[in-house]
ROLO-356125 format. One record per residue (C-alpha): residue number from 1; residue in three letters; chain; x, y negated, z. Coordinates in Angstrom, 3 decimals. Example, Ala and Ser with C-alpha at 12.3 -4.5 7.8 and 13.67 -1.06 7.14 Angstrom:
2
    n  res  chain         x         y         z
    1  ALA      A    12.300     4.500     7.800
    2  SER      A    13.670     1.060     7.140
***
This chain:
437
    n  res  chain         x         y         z
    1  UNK      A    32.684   -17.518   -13.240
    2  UNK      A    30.509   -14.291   -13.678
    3  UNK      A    31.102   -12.022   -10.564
    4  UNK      A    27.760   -11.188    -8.537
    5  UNK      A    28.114   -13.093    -5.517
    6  UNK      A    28.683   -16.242    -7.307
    7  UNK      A    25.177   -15.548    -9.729
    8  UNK      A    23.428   -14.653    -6.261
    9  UNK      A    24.361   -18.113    -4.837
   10  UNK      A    23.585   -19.946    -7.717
   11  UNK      A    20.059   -17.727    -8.463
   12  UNK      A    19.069   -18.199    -5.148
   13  UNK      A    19.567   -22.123    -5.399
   14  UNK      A    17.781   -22.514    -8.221
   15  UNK      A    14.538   -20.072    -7.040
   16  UNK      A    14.486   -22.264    -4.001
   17  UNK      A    11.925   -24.709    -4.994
   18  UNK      A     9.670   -21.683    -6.820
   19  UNK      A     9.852   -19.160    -4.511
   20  UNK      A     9.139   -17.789    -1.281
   21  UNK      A    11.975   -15.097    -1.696
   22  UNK      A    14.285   -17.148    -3.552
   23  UNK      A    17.716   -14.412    -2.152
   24  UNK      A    15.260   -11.286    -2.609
   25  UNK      A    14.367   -12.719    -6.342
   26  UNK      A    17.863   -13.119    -7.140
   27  UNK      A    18.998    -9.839    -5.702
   28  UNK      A    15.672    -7.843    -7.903
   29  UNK      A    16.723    -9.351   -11.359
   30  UNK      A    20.438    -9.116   -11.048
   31  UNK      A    20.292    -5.330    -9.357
   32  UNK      A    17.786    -4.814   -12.476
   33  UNK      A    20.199    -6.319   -14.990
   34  UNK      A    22.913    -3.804   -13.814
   35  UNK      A    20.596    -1.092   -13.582
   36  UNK      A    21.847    -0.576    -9.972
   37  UNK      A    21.143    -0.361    -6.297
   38  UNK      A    20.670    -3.724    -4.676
   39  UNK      A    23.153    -2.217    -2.006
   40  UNK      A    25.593    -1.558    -4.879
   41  UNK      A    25.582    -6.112    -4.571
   42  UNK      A    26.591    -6.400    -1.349
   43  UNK      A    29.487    -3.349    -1.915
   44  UNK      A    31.126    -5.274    -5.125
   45  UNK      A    30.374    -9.005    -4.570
   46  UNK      A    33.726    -9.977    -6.983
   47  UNK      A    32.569    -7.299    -9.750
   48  UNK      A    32.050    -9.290   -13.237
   49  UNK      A    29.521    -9.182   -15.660
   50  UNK      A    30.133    -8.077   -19.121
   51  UNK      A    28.823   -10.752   -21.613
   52  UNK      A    25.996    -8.832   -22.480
   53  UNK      A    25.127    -8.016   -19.179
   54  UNK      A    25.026   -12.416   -18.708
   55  UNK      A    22.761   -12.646   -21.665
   56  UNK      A    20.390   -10.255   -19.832
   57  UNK      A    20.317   -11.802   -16.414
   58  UNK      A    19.896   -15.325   -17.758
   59  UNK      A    16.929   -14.829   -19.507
   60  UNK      A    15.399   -13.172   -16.608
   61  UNK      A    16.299   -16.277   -14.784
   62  UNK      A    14.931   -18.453   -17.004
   63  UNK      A    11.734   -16.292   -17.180
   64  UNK      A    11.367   -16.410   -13.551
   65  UNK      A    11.719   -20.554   -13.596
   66  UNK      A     9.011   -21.003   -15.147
   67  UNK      A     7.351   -18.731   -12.631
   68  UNK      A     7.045   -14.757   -14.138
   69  UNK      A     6.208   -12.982   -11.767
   70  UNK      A     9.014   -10.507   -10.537
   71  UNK      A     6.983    -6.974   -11.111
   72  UNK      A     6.350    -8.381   -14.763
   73  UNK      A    10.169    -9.743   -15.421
   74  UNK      A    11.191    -5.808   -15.024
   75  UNK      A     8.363    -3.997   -15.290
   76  UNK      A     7.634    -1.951   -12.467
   77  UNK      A     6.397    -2.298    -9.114
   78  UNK      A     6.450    -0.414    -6.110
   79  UNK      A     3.638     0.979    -4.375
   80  UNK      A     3.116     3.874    -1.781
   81  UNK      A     6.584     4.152    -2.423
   82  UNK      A     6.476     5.041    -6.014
   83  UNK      A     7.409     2.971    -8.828
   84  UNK      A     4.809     1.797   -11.208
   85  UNK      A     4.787     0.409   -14.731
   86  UNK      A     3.286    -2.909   -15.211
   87  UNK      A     2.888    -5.131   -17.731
   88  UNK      A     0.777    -8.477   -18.171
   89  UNK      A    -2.773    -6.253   -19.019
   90  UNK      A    -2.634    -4.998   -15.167
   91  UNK      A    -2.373    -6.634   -12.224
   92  UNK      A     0.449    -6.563    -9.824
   93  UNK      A     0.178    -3.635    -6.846
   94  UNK      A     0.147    -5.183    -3.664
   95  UNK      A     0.342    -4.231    -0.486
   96  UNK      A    -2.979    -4.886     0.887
   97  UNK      A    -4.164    -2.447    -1.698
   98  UNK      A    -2.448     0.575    -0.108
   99  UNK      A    -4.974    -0.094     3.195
  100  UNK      A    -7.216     1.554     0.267
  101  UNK      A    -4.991     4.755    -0.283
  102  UNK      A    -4.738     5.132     3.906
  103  UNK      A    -8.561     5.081     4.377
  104  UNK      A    -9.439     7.436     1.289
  105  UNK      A    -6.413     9.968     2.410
  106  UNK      A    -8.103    10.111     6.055
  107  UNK      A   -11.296    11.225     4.613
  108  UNK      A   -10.371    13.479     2.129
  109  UNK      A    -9.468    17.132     3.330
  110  UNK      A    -5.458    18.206     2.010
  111  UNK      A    -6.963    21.754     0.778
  112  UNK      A   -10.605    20.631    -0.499
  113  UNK      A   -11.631    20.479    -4.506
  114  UNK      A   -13.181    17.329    -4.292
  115  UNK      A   -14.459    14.322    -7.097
  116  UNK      A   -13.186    11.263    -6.937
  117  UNK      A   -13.306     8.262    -9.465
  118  UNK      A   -11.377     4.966    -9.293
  119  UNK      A   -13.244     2.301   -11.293
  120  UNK      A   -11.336    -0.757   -12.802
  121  UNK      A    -8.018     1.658   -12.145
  122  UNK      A    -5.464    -1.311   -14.004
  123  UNK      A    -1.765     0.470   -13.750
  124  UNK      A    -3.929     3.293   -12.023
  125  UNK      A    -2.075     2.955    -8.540
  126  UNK      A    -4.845     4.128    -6.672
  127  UNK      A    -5.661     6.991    -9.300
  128  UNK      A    -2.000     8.306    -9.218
  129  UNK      A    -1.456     8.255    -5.696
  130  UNK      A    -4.372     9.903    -4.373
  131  UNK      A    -4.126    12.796    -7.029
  132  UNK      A    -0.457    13.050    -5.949
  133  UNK      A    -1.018    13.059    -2.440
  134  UNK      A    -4.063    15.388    -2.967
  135  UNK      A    -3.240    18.323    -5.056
  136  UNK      A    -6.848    20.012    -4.989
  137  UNK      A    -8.606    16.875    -5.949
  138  UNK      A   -10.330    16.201    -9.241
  139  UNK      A    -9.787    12.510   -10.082
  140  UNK      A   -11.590    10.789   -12.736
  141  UNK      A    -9.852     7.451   -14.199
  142  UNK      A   -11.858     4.341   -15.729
  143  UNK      A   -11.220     0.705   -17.198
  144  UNK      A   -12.486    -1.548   -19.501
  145  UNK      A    -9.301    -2.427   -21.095
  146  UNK      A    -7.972     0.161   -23.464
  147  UNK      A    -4.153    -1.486   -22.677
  148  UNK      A    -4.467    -0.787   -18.885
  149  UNK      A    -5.779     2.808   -19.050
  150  UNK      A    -2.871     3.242   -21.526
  151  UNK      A    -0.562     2.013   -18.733
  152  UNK      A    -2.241     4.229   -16.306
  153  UNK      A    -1.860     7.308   -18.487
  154  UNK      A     1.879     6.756   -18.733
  155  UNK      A     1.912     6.194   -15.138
  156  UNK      A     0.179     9.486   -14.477
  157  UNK      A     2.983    11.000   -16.823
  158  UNK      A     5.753     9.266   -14.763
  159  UNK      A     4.625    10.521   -11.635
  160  UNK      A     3.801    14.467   -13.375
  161  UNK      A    -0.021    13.948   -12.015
  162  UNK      A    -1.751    15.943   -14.953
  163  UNK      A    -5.151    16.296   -13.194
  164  UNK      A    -6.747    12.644   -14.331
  165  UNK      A    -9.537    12.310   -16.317
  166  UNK      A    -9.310     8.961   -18.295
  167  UNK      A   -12.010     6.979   -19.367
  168  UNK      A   -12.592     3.415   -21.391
  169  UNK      A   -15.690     2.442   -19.664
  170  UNK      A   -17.661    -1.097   -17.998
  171  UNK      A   -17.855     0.670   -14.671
  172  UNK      A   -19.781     3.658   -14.742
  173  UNK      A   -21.517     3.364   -18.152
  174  UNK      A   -19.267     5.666   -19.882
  175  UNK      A   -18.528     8.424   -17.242
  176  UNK      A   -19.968    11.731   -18.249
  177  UNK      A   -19.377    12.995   -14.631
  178  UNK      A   -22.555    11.743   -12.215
  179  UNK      A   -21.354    12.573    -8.722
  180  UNK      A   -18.793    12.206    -7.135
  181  UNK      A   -17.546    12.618    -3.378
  182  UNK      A   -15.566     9.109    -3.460
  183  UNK      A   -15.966     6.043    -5.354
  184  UNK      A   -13.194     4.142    -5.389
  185  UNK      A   -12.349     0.787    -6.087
  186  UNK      A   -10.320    -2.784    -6.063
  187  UNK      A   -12.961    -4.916    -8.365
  188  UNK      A   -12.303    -8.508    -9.654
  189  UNK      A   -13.198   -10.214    -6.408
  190  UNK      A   -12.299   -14.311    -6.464
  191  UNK      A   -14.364   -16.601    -7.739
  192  UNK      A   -13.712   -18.728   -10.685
  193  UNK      A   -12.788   -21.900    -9.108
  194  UNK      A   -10.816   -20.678    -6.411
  195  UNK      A    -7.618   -22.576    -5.681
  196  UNK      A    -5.542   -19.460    -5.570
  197  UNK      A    -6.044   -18.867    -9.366
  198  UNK      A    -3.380   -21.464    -9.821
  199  UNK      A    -0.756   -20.419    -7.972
  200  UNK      A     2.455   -18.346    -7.668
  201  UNK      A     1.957   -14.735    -9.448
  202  UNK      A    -2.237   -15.197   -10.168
  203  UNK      A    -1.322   -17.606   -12.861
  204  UNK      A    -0.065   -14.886   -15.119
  205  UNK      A    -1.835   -11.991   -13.981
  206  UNK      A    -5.131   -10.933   -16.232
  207  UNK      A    -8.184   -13.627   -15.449
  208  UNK      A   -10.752   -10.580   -15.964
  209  UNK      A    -9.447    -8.363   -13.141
  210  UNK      A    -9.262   -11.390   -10.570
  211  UNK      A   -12.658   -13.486   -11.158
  212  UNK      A   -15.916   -12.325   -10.834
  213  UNK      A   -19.418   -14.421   -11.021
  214  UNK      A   -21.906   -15.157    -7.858
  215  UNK      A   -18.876   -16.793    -5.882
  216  UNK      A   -16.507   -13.646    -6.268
  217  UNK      A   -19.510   -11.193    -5.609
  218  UNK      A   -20.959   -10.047    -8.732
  219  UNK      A   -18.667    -7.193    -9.231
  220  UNK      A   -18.773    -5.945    -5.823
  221  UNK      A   -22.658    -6.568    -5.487
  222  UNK      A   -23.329    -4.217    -8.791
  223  UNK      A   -20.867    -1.617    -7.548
  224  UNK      A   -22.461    -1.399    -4.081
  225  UNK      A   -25.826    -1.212    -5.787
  226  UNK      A   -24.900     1.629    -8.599
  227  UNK      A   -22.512     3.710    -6.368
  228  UNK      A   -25.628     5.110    -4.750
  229  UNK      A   -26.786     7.164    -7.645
  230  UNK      A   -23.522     8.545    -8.588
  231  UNK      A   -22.441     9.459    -4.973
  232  UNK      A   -22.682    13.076    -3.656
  233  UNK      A   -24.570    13.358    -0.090
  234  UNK      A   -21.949    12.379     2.598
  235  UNK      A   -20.132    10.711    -0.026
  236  UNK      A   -17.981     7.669     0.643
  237  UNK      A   -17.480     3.850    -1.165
  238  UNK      A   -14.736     2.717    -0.672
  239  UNK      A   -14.034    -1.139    -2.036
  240  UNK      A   -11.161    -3.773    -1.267
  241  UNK      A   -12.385    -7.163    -1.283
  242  UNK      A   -11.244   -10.872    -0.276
  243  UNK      A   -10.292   -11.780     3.166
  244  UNK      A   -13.345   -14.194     3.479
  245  UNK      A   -16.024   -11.959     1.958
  246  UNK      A   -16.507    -8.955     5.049
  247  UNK      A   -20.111   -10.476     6.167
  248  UNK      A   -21.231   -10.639     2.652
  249  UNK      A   -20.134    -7.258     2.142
  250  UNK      A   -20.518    -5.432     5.151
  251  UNK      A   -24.933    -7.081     4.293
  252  UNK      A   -24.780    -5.471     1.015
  253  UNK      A   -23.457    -1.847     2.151
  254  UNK      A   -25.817    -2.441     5.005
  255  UNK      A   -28.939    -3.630     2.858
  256  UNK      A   -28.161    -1.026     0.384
  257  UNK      A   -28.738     2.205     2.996
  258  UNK      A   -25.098     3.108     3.189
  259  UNK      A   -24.407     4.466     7.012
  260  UNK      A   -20.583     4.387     9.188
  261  UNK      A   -20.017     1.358     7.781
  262  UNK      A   -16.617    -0.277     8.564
  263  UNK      A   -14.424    -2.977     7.646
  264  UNK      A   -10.288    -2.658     8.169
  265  UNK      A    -7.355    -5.350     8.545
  266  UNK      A    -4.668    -5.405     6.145
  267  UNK      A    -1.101    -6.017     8.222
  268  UNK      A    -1.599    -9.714     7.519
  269  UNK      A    -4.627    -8.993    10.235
  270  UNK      A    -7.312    -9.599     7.434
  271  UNK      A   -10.486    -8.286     7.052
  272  UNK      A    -9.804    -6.215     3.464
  273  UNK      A   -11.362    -3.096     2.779
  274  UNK      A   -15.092    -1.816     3.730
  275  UNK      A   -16.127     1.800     3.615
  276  UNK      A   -19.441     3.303     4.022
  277  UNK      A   -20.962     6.331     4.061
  278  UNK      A   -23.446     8.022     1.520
  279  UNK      A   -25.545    10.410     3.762
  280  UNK      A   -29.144    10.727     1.711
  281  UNK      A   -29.505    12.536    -1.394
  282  UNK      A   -30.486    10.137    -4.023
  283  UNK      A   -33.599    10.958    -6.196
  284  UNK      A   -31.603    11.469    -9.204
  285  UNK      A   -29.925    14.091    -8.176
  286  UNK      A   -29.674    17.526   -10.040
  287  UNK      A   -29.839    20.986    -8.709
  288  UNK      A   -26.166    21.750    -8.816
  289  UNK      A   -25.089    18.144    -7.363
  290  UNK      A   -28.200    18.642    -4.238
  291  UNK      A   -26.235    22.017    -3.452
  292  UNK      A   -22.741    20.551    -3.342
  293  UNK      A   -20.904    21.248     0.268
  294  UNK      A   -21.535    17.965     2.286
  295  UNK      A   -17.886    15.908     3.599
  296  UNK      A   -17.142    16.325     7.129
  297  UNK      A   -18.518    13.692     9.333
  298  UNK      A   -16.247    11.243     9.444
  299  UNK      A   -16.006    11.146    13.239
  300  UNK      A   -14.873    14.568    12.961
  301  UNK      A   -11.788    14.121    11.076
  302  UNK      A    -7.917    12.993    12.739
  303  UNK      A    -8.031     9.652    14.092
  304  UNK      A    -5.825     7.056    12.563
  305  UNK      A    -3.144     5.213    14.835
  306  UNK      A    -4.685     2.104    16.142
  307  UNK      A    -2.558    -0.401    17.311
  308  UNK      A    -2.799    -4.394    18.815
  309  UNK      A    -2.650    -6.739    15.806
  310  UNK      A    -0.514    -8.880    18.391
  311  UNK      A     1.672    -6.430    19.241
  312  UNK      A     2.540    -5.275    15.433
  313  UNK      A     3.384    -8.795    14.590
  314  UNK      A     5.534    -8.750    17.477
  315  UNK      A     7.653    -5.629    16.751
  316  UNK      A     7.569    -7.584    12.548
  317  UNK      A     8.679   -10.821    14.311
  318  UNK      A    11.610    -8.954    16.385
  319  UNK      A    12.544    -7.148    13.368
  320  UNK      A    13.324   -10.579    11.021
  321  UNK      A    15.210   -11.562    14.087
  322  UNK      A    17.595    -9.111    14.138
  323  UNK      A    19.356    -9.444    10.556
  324  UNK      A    22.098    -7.916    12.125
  325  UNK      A    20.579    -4.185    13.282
  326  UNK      A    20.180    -2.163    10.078
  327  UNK      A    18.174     0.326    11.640
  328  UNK      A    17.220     1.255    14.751
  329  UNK      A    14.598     3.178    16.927
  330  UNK      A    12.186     3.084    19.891
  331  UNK      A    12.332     6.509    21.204
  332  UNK      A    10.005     7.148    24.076
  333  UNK      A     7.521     9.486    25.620
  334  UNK      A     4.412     8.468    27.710
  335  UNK      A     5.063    10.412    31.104
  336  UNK      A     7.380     7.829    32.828
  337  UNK      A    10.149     8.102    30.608
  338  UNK      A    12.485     5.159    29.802
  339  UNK      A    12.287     3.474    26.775
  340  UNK      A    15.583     3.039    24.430
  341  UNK      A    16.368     1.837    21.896
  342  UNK      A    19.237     4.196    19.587
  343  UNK      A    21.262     3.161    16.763
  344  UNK      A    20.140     5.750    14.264
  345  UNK      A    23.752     6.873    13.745
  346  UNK      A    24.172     8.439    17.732
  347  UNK      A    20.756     8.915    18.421
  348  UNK      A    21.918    12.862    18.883
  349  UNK      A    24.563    12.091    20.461
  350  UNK      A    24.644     9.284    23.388
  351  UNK      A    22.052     6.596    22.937
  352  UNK      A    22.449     2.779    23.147
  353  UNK      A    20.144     0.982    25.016
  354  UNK      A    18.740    -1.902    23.476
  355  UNK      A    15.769    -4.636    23.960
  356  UNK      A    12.851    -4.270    21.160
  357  UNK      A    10.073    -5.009    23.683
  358  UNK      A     8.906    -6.188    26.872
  359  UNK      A     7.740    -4.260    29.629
  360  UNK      A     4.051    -5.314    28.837
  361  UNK      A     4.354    -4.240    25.306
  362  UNK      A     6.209    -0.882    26.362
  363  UNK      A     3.189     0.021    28.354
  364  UNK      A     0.659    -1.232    25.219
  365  UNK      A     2.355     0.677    22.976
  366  UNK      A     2.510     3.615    25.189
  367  UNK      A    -1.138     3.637    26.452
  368  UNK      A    -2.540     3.172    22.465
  369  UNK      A    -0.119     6.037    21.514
  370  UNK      A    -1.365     8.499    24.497
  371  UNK      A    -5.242     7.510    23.188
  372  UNK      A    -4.014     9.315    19.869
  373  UNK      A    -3.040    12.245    22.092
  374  UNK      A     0.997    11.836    21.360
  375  UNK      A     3.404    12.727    23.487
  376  UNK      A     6.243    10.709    22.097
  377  UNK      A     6.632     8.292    19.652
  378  UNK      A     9.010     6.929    17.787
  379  UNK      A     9.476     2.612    16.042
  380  UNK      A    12.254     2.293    13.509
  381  UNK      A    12.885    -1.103    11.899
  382  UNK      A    15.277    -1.291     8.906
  383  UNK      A    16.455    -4.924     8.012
  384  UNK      A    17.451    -6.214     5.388
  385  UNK      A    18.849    -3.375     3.775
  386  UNK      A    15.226    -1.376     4.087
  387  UNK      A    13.281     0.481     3.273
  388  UNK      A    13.182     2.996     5.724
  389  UNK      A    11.545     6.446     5.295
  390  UNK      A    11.426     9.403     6.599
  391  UNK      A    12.787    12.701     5.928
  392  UNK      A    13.726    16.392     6.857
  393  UNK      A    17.689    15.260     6.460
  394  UNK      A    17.025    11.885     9.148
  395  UNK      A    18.640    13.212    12.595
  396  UNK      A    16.842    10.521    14.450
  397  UNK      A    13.677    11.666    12.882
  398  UNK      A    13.647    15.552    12.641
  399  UNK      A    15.151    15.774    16.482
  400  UNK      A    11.660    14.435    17.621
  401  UNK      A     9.376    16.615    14.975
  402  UNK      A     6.162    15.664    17.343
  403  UNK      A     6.809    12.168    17.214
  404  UNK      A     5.088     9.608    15.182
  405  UNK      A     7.264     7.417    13.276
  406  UNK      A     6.620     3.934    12.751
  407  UNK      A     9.028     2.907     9.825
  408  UNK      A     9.392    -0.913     9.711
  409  UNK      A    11.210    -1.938     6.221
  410  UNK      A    11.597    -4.823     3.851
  411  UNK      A     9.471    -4.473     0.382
  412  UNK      A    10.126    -6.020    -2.869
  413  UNK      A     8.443    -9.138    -1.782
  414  UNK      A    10.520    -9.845     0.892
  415  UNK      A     7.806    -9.089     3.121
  416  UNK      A     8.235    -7.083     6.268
  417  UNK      A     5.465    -4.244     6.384
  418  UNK      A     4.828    -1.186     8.765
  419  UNK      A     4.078     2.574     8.604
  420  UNK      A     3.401     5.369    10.176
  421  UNK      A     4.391     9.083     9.620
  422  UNK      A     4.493    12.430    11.288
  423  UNK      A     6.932    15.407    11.002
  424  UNK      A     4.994    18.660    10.654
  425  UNK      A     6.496    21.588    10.252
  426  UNK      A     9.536    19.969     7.834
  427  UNK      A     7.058    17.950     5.858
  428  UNK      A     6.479    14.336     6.463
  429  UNK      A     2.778    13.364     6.654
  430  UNK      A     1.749     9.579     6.407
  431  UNK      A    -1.010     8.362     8.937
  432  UNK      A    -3.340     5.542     8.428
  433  UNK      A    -2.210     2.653    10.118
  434  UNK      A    -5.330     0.452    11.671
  435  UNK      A    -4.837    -2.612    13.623
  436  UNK      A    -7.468    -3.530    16.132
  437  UNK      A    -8.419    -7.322    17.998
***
């Protein structure tokens, strides 16, 4: 027997013991194999396979019992919601990484001509996204490994982003370019005999972009150290690093003369990116670079939404509870207004009430919203049939165009993550997302 539901059962039985995801695996490979919609799986569970099509999905079964990860099984992986090409020269994009797009998309002006340079790029996520989300920028693209620039060129091409400079290069040896207004980077950052090495996905992912000498500091020590000279004044580093490494960081921004410097949480509620600030001239600078129009203070620019770790992982925790709610919203405003909860299909129309928090977490939400100077905001969850996003055709979204949106949705991984847009004028702008203690 060949039809879908019948491979799904028996896929998901046999990732049980070598997965996390074992029904999300299944669903990937098999939605992959019939280069459809993992939707289109639930719609025709009795549709058959074609023999050919049963070649196909069993040896992506049998590559992903010996433990392949996923992302390299078909190729791609998502990220910012864009699909990337990946193959076993890069690493896998992972969510913790996009914490690095949010905090370098805060600080860098829509309609400002600015430099920016990702070092160690891999599939050139980082690259991609910021010179798609940033039209005016000038982004400069580096690796050591000629395969992984070559990936990040085609990704470039996938995703029409013609403005990247690429570059073979060991950091900055090799860049022509000497300042730049953002330096940019997710170095090799575990050590060498870290446990973590030999498990799940690491085990197949390229040893040379995960381990780096001095305990997992080496890399992030030099770039710390060298960013200084190649760094316009006001400039900004920007590095992702491992969840146990923020003192040691935050000492070497600190010891190194770099000012506003911060560490951020990842959803998981980890410390994993540090930023600081570049605000003296170095002593190699030239004429033209001395001249260059200082960044805005940082201070200056939109604040990101801040919300309660604790209350995030509440409104995640209440969303895998509810398998049965596709989507749904929290519509509410801050002056005394109730709060509902709409199916998205009346929300025009006459809401449902339903129960996605407490009172206490009502008035949390509220009060951290109000701090960002909102008057209404909005909490979607989509489960399991996510993601969710946002656009100018969602009813529940464009009949509150001053609300922010916080989109709860399902990625690849199986993995529940939130994220936070605004409606302006038609478009939809993404916010950064912070969580605070």
């Amino acid at each position: 027997m060949s039809s879908i539901q019948f491979l799904l059962i028996r896929a998901t039985k046999e990732f049980a013991t070598i997965s996390d995801t074992p029904a999300l695996d299944a669903e990937v490979l098999l939605s992959h194999t019939l280069n459809k919609e993992r939707s289109y799986l639930r719609s025709w569970p009795e549709q058959a396979l074609t023999p050919e099509q049963m070649d196909i999905f069993q040896g992506y079964l049998e590559k992903r019992l010996r433990g392949e990860p996923i992302a390299y099984i078909i190729g791609y992986r998502e990220f910012w919601s864009r699909n990337f090409v990946v193959d076993h020269h890069v690493l896998i994009p992972r969510h913790d990484t996009e914490l690095v797009v949010e905090l370098s998309l805060k600080r860098i002006p829509r309609n400002t001509a600015l430099k920016i340079i990702d070092l160690g790029t891999g599939s050139g996520i980082i690259a991609v996204t910021l010179a798609a989300e940033r039209p005016k920028t000038e982004v400069f693209d580096c690796d050591i490994n000629e395969h992984a620039l070559n990936i990040a060129k085609i990704n470039a091409k996938k995703h029409h982003v013609s403005r990247i400079k690429f570059f073979q290069s060991d950091w900055f040896d090799a860049i022509p370019e000497t300042h730049f207004d953002f330096i940019i980077s997710n170095p090799p950052y575990i050590a060498h005999d870290d446990p973590h090495l030999k498990q799940g996905d690491l085990r197949f992912e390229p040893q040379n972009a995960l381990i780096s000498a001095k305990q997992g500091l080496h890399d992030l020590s030099n770039l710390i150290e060298r960013a200084r000279q190649h760094l316009n004044p006001n400039g900004f580093l920007i590095l992702e690093h491992g969840y146990d490494q923020k003192a040691q960081v935050k000492s070497l921004f600190n010891e190194h003369g770099y000012q506003n410097v911060e560490t951020y949480l990842d959803l998981g509620g980890n410390p994993r990116v540090t930023c600081g600030q570049w605000l003296t001239a170095s002593a190699t600078d030239t004429p033209s670079a001395a001249q260059h129009q200082p960044l805005p203070n940082p201070l200056a620019a939109p604040p990101e939404v801040k919300l309660p770790r604790k209350l995030v992982q509440h409104l995640l925790h209440t969303a895998q509870a509810t398998p049965n709610i596709e989507v749904c919203g929290l519509i509410s405003g801050v002056n005394h207004v109730p709060t509902h909860c709409y199916p998205i299909s009346n929300a025009a129309d006459h809401p449902q009430t339903q129960f996605l928090l407490d009172a206490k977490q009502q008035i949390a939400a509220l009060t951290h919203m109000r701090e960002q100077g909102e008057t209404l905001f909005a909490i979607y969850h989509s489960h399991p049939t996510g993601p969710a996003t946002p656009s100018k055709t969602d009813v529940q979204l464009t009949a509150y165009p001053e609300a922010l949106h916080l989109i709860i949705s399902l990625n690849t991984k199986g993995v529940l993550e939130m994220r936070c847009f605004k409606i302006v004028n038609t478009l939809t702008q993404e916010i950064p997302l912070l969580l605070v203690d």
